[in-house]
VMD Tcl script that draws the C-alpha trace (Angstrom):
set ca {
  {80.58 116.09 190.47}
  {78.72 116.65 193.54}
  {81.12 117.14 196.80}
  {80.15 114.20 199.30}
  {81.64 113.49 202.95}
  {83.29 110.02 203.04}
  {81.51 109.74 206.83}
  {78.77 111.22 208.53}
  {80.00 114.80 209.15}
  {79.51 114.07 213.41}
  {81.51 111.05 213.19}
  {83.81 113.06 210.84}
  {84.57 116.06 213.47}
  {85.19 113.57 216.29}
  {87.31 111.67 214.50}
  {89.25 114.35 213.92}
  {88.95 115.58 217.65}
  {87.84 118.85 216.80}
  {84.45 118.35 218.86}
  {83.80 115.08 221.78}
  {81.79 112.14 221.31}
  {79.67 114.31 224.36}
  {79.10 117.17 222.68}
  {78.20 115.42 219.57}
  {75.66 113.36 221.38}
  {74.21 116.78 222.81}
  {74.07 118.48 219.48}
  {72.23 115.83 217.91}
  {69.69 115.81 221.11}
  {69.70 119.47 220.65}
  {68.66 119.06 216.74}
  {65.93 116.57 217.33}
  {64.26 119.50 219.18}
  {65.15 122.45 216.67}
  {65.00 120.83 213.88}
  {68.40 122.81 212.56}
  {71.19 121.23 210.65}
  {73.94 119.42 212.89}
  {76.31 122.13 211.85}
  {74.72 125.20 212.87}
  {74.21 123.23 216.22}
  {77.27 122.92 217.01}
  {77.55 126.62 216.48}
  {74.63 127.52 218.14}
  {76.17 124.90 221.42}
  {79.31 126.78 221.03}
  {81.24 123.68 220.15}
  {83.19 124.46 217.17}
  {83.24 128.33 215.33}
  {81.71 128.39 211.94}
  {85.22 129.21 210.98}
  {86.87 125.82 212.33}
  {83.85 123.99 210.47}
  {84.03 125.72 206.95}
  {87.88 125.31 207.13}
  {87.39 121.53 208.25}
  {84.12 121.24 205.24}
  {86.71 122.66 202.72}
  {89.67 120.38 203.38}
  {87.74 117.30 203.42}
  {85.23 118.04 200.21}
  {88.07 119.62 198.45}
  {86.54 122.98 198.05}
  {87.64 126.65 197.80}
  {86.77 128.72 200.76}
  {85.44 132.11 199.55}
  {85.51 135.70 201.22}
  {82.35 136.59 199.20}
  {81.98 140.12 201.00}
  {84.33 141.72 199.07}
  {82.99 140.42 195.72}
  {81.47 142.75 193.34}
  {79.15 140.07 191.78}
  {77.56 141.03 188.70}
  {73.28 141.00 188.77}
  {72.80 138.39 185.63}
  {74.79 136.15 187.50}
  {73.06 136.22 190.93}
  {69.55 136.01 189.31}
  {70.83 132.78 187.82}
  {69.76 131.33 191.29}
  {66.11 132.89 192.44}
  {65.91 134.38 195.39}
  {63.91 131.94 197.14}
  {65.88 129.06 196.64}
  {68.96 131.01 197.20}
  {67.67 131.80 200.94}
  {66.41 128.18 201.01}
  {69.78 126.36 200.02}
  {71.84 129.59 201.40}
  {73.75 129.00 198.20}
  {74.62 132.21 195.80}
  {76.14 132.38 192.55}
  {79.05 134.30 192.34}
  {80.62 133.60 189.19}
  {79.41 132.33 185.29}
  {82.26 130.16 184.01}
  {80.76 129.44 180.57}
  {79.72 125.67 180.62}
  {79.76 126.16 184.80}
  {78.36 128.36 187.32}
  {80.35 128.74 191.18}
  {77.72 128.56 193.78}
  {79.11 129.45 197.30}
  {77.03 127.59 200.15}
  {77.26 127.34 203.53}
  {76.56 123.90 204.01}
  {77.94 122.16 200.65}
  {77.46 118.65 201.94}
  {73.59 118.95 201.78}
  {73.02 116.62 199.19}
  {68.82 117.43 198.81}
  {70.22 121.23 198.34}
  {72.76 120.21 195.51}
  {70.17 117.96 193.63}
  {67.78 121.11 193.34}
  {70.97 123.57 192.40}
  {72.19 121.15 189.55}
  {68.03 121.43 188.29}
  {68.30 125.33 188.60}
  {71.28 126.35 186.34}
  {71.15 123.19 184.32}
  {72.45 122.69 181.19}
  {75.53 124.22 183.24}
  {77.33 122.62 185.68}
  {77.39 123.16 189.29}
  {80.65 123.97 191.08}
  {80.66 124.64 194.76}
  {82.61 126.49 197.19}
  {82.50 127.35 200.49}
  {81.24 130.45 202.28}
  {80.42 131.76 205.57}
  {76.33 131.78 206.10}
  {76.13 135.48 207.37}
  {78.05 136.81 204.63}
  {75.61 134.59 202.07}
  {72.58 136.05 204.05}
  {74.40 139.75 203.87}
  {74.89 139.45 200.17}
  {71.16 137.91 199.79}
  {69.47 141.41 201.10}
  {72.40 143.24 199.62}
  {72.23 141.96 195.75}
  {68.64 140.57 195.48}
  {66.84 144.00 194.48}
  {63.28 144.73 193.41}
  {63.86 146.35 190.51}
  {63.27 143.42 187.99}
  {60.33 142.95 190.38}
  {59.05 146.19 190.12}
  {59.48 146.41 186.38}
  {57.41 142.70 185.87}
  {54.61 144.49 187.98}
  {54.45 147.94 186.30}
  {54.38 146.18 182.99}
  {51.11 144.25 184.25}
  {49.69 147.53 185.75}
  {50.19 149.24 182.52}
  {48.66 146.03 180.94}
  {45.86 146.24 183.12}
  {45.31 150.09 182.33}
  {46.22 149.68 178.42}
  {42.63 149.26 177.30}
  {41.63 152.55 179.09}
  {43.90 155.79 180.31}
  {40.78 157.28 182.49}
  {41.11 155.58 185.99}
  {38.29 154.35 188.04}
  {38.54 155.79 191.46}
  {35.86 153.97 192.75}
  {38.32 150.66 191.15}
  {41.12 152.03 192.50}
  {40.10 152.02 196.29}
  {38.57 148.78 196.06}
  {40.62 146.18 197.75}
  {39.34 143.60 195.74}
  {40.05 144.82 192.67}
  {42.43 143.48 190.51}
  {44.18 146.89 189.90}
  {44.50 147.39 193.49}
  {46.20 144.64 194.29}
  {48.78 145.00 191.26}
  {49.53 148.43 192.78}
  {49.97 147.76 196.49}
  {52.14 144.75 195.30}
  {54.29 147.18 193.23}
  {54.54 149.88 196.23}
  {55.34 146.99 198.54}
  {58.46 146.28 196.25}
  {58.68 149.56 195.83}
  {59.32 150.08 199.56}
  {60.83 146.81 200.60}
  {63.77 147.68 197.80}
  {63.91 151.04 199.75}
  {64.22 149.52 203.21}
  {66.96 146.56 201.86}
  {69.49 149.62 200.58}
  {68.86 151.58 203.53}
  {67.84 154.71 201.62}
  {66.57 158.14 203.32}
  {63.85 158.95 200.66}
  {62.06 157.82 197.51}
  {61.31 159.86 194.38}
  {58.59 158.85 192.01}
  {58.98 161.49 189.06}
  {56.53 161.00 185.94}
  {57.84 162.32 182.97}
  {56.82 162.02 179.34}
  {57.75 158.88 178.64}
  {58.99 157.25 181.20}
  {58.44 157.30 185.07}
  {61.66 157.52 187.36}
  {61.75 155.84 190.93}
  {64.95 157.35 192.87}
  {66.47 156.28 196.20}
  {68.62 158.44 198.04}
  {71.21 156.28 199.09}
  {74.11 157.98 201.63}
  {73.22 161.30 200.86}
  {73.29 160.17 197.00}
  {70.47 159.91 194.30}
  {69.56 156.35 192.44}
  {67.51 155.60 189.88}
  {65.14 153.51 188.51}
  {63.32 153.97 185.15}
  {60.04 152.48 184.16}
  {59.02 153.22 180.48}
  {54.99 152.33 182.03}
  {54.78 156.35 182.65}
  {51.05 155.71 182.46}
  {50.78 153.91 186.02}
  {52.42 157.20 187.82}
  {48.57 158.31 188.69}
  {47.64 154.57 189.72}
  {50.73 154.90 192.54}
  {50.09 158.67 193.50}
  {46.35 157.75 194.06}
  {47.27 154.79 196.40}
  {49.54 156.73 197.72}
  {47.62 159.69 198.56}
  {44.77 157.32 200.13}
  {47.49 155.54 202.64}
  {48.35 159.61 203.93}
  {44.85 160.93 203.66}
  {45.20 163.46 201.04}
  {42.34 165.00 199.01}
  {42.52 162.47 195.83}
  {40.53 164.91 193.50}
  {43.11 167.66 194.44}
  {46.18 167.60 191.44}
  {46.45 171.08 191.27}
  {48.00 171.62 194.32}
  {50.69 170.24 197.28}
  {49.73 168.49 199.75}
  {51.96 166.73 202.69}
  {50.82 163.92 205.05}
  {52.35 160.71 206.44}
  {51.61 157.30 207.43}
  {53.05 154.58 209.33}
  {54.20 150.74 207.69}
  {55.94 147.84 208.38}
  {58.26 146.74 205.82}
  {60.70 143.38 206.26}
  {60.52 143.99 210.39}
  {61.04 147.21 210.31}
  {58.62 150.11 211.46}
  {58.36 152.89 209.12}
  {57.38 156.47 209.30}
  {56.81 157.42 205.99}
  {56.17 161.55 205.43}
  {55.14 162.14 202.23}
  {55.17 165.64 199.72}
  {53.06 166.05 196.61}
  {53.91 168.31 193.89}
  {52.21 168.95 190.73}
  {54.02 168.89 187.21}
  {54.19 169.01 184.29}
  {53.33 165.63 183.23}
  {51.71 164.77 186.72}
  {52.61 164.79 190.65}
  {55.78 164.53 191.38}
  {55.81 162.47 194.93}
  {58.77 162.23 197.70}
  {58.59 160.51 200.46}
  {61.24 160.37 203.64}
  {61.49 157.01 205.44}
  {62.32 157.10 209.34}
  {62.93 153.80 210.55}
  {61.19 153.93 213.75}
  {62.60 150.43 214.47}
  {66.19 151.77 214.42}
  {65.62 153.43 218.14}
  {67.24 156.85 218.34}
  {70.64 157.52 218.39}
  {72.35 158.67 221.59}
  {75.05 160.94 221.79}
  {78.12 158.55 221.67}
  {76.24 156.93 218.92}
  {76.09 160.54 216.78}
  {80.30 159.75 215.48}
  {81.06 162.95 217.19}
  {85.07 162.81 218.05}
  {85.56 162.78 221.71}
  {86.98 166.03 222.40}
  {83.79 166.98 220.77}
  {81.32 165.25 222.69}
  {83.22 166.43 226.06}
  {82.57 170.03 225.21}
  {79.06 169.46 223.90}
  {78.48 167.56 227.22}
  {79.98 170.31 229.14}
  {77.80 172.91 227.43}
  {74.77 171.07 227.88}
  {74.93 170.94 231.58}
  {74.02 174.88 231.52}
  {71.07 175.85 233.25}
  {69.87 178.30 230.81}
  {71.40 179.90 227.28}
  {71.03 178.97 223.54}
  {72.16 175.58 221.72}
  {72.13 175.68 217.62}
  {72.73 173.15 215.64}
  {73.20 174.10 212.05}
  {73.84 172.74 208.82}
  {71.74 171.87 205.32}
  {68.93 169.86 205.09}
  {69.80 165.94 205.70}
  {73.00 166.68 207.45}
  {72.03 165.19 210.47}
  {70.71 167.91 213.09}
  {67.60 166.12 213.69}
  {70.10 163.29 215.17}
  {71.98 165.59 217.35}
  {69.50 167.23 219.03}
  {68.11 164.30 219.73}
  {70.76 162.63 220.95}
  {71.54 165.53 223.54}
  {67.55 165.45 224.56}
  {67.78 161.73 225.36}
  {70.65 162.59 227.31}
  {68.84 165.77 229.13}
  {65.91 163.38 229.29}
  {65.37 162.83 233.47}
  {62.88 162.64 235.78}
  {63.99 165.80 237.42}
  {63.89 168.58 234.09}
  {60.45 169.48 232.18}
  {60.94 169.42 228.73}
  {58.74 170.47 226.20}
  {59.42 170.52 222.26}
  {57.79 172.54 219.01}
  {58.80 170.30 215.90}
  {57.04 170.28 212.23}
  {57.21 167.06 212.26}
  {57.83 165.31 215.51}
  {59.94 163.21 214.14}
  {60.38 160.67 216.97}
  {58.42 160.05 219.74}
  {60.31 160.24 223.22}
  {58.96 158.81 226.59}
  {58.39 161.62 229.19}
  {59.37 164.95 226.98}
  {56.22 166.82 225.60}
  {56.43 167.37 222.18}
  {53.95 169.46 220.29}
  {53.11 169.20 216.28}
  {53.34 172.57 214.40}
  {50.38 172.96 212.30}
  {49.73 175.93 210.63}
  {46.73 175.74 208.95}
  {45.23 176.61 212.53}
  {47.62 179.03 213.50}
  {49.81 176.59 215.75}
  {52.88 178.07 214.45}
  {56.26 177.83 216.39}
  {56.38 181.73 217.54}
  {52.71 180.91 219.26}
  {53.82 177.34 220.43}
  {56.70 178.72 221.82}
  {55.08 181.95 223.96}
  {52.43 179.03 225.50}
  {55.23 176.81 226.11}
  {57.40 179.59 228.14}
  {54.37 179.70 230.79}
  {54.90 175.74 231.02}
  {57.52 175.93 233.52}
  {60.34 174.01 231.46}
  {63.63 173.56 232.21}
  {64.71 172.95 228.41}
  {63.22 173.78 224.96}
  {63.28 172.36 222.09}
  {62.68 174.63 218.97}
  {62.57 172.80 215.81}
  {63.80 175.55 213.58}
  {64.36 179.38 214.25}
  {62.17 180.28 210.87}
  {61.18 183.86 211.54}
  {62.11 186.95 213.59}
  {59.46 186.44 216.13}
  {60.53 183.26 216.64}
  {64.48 183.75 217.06}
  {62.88 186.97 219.43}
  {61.01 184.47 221.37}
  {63.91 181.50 221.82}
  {66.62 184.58 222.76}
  {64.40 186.01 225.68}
  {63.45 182.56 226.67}
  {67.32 181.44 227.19}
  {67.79 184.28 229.10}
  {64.87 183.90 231.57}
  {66.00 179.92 232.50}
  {65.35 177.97 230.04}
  {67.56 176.11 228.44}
  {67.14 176.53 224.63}
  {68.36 173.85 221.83}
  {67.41 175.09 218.19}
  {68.60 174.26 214.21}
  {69.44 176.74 211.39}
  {70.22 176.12 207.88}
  {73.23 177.85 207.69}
  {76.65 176.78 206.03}
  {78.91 177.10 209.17}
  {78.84 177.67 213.25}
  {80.11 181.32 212.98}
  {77.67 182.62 210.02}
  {74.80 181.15 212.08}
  {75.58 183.81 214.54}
  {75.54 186.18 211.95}
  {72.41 185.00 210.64}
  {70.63 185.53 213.52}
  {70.74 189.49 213.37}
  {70.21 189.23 209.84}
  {66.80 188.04 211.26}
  {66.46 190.78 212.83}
  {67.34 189.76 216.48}
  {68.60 192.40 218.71}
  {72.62 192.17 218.95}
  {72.06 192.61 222.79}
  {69.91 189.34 222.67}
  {72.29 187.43 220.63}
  {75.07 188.31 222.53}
  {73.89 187.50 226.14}
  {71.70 184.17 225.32}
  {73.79 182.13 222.85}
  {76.50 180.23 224.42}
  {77.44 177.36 221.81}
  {77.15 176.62 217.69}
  {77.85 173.31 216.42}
  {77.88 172.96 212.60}
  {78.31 169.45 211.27}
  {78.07 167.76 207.49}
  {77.69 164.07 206.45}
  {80.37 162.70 204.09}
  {80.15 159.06 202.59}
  {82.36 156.42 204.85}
  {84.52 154.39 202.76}
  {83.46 150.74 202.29}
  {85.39 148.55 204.91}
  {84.78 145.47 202.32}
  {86.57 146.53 199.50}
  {88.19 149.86 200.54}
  {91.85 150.04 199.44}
  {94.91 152.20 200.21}
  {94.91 155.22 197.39}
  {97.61 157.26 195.93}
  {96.90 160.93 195.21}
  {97.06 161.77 191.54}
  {98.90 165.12 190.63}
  {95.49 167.14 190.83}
  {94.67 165.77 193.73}
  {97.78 166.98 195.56}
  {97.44 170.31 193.84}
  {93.91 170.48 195.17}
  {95.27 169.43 198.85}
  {98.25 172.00 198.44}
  {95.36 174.69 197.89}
  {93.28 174.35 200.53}
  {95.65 173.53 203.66}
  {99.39 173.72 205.15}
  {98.48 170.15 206.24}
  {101.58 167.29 205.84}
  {99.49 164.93 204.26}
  {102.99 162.98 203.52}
  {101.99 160.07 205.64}
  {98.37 159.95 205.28}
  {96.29 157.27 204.76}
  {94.47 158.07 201.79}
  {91.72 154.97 200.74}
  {89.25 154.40 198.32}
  {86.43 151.91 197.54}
  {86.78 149.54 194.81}
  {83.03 148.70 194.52}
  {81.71 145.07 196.24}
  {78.27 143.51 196.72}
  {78.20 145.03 200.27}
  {78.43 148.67 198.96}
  {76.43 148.09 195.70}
  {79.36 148.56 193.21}
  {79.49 152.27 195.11}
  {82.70 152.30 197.37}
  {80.84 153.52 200.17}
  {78.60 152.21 202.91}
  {77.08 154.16 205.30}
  {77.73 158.45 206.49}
  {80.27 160.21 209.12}
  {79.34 163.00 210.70}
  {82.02 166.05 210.38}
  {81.45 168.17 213.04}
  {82.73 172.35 214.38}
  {81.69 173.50 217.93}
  {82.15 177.00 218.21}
  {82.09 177.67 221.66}
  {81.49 181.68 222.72}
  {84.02 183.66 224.62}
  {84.41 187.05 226.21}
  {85.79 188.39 222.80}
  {83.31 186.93 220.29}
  {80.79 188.38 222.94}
  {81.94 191.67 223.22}
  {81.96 192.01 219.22}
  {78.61 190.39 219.16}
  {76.83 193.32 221.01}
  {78.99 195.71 218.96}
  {76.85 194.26 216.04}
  {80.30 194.20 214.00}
  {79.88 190.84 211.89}
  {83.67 191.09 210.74}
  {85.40 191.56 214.29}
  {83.25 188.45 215.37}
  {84.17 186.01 212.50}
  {87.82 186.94 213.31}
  {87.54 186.55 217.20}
  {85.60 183.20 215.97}
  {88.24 181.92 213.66}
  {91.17 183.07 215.63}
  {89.63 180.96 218.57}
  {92.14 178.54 219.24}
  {89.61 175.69 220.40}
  {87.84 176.19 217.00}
  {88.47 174.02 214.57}
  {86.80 174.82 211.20}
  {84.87 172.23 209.19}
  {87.06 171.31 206.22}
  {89.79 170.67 209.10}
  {88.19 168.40 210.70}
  {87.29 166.83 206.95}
  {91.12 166.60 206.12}
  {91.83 164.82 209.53}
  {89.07 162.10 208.88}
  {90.25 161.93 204.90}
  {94.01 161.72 206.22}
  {93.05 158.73 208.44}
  {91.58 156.84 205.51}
  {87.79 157.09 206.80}
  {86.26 159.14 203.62}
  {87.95 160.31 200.40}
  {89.60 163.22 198.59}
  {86.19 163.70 196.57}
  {83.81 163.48 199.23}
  {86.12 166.35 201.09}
  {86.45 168.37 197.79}
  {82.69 169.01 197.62}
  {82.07 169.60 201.38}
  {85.18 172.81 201.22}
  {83.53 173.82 198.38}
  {79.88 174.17 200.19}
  {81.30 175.76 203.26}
  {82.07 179.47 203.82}
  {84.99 181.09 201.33}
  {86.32 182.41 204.81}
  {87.34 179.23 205.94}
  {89.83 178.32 203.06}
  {92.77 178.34 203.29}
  {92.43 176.69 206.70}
  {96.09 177.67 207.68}
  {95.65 179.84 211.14}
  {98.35 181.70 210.84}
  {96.70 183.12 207.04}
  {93.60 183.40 209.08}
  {95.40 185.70 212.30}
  {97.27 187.97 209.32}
  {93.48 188.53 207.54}
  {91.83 189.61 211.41}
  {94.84 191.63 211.95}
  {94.63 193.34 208.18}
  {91.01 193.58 208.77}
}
mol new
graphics top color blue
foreach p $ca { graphics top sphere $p radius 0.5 }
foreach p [lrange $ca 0 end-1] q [lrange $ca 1 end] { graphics top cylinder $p $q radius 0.2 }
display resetview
């Protein structure tokens, strides 16, 4: 039975004095010229909270009022609504009762949107309920995915190629072809999927019999498989055409990039080929240009943190690193700290492969090698630029480290990464290198390491009691009382995709150095440094800092297990007294 108001639901809400007869009159003045629904109106006007009218739309229709956000809501029941209609109606299914389906709408007492519901799941009932519309339009981009899309239009590609396995090129790159248009439709999917789960990169990995498509989601691989291996060469060519690659070239890699929009956003795709064995294997990175760049208070960095970076910063020359593996964030932070070095009165110039981001007034130069515009000769032309700050993308080479060192010392400022596992073995690094210990010593002034662990879902995360390993595990690795700790997992909802976690936190060690770290530094003695480094007391390791945010509920026990297992042996335990007895020993 369809859920009907008694009265108009204007008359309704002023009869019940929750809004005036005045600012009824306005709303419906207002919705004459919008064309909206009265009830968003009213929201829009300010005159009543969507919260006052869902509670008022669920006591008078006698209708449950749903938190859908922390639903996990399985696939086969959301597709029992299409996606169009379900943006159209803003009504979702959220649960399959047997001889009834639960549809949660925003507006339930639209009577045109409950006629073409009852048509849509028929021979099942409808039952309604109510729900709040941003949380309907969250779930809509979270749970509608592409991938029944995508497999519909690789089956027709594959249909389309069945009758012959040798591709026409000249086909291929005709835009009115058929083919063509199956495969851009299929890479727009492809992409708009992408964009919708906010993943960093996309795979697409042909393999015998079937072709994978993989999202990396948070740090964390998904995948799709297709069992049409036999359009992989149909996407790669498209592909290769949007970057500009050589299409007749299989045999070896190539990189390029190209630039889309996708659902409103702007996106910077750079993409790698690789040949293999049963084709080329493609990845491609996705920077939202859209996004805008983070700044530093944006970056998660704690505040005690961000007051010594800050400090640091304000140097007039030395050495900044950043290090840490590949995709744990560097790019951000030295960005962030450029935007914030980034005035009218300081020239500064960057060497990047790629430039990444483009930044009003800072001149940033593209590495390109195949002419011999590598960052050791970028960086010698850019000394006699007369900068007051430096960016180096990454110290890759001797000459290059050589080049940075001598630069920080003749007043530059000098902000470079390193893929190294911690702040103080990035010190280390650089005389394995082979910089002069001299150089090291007098130009770099500050490390900071940092890591990205998966946040907890704030929909469905829930407090969490240590099993017996767990504690065992926490017992090994730090002196910590993790008695009253707020330990929380992720149960899995529609926000998170079934996952437990949404979104990354930066963990982050500044190793700021002093008169003692110094002093071993030009020694060249690796081991007296890593003790003066560790016995610092304003250093705090990595894996602290990971306990702290697991202790306060914002990650969990597994996503702090594997980052203390990537980082340096030397830094568990994490007790400092262990730590003081070891330098001493040593």
């Amino acid at each position: 039975m369809k859920p009907r108001l008694k009265m108009r639901l204007g008359d309704l809400l002023v009869q019940e004095s929750i809004i005036t007869e005045e600012q009824l009159q306005q709303a419906l003045g207002e919705q004459r010229k919008t064309g909206h629904k009265l009830g968003r109106t009213l929201i829009d006007l300010r005159s009543i909270t969507e919260t006052q009218l869902l509670q008022f739309l669920s006591q008078q229709l006698n209708l449950p009022l749903l938190d859908i956000s922390k639903r996990s809501i399985p696939s086969e029941v959301v597709n029992l609504i299409p996606e169009v209609q379900a943006r159209r109606f803003r009504a979702l299914a959220v649960e399959d009762r047997g001889d009834s389906v639960l549809v949660a709408m925003s507006d339930p007492a639209d009577l045109q949107a409950l006629d073409h519901l009852e048509t849509i799941i028929a021979p099942k009932k409808l039952s309604v309920a109510v729900a709040p519309e941003q949380q309907l339009l969250q779930a809509f981009d979270n749970l509608y995915r592409r991938t029944d899309q995508i497999a519909q239009i690789a089956g027709k590609l594959e249909e389309e190629y069945a009758a012959d396995k040798m591709f026409d090129l000249a086909s291929l790159t005709s835009s009115d072809s058929d083919n063509e248009t199956t495969v851009v439709k299929l890479l727009q999917s492809i992409f708009e999927d992408a964009v919708q789960m906010r993943a960093s990169d996309i795979h697409i990995e042909p393999g015998e019999k079937v072709l994978r498509i993989r999202q990396r989601i948070d740090g964390q691989l998904h995948e799709t498989i297709l069992n049409e291996v036999n359009i992989a060469a149909a996407l790669v060519l498209r592909l290769k055409l949007m970057a500009g690659l050589d299409i007749s070239e299989k045999r070896l890699p190539q990189d390029g990039r190209f630039h889309m929009e996708i659902k409103g956003h702007k996106i910077d795709v750079r993409m790698s080929t690789m040949p293999i064995y049963h084709g080329e294997s493609v990845v491609m990175r996705l920077l939202d240009q859209s996004a805008g760049l983070l700044t530093l208070n944006e970056t998660g960095m704690p505040p005690h943190i961000l007051a010594r970076i800050r400090k640091q910063i304000k140097r007039p020359h030395g050495m900044l690193l950043v290090t840490g593996p590949t995709g744990s964030g560097k790019t951000t932070t030295l960005y962030g700290i450029l935007s914030e070095l980034n005035t009218a009165d300081r020239k500064i110039i960057t060497v990047e492969d790629p430039v990444e981001y483009q930044l009003p007034r800072i001149n940033q130069v593209q590495v390109n090698h195949k002419i011999g515009l590598d960052f050791s000769n970028v960086l010698r032309t850019t000394l006699r630029q007369d900068p007051d700050i430096i960016m180096v993308g990454e110290m890759r080479d001797q000459e290059t480290v050589e080049i940075g060192l001598r630069g920080a010392l003749t007043g530059h400022f000098v902000l470079s990464t390193l893929h190294t596992n911690d702040a103080v073995t990035s010190a280390l690094r650089l005389l394995d290198m082979g910089a002069a210990s001299y150089l090291v010593a007098s130009a770099l002034r500050v490390i900071i390491a940092q890591r990205l662990v998966r946040r907890v879902c704030h929909n469905c995360g829930v407090e969490h009691q240590p099993t017996a390993q767990e504690k065992a595990w926490l017992n090994s690795v730090s002196r910590q009382d993790f008695t009253h700790a707020n330990f929380r997992i992720g149960t899995g909802c529609q926000s998170c995709n079934g996952s437990g976690y949404r979104g990354r936190i930066g963990i982050f060690e500044i190793l700021e150095l002093d008169e003692k770290m110094i002093d071993a530094m030009r020694t060249g003695n690796p081991q007296d440094f890593a003790c003066a480094a560790l016995q610092s007391p304003n250093f705090t390791p990595l894996a602290e800092s990971a306990l702290q945010y697991l202790s306060e509920g914002m990650t969990t026990i597994e996503e702090v297990a594997k980052l203390v297992e990537d980082v340096s042996e030397s830094q568990v335990p994490l007790s400092r007294d262990i730590i003081s007895q070891q330098g001493v020993e040593a």
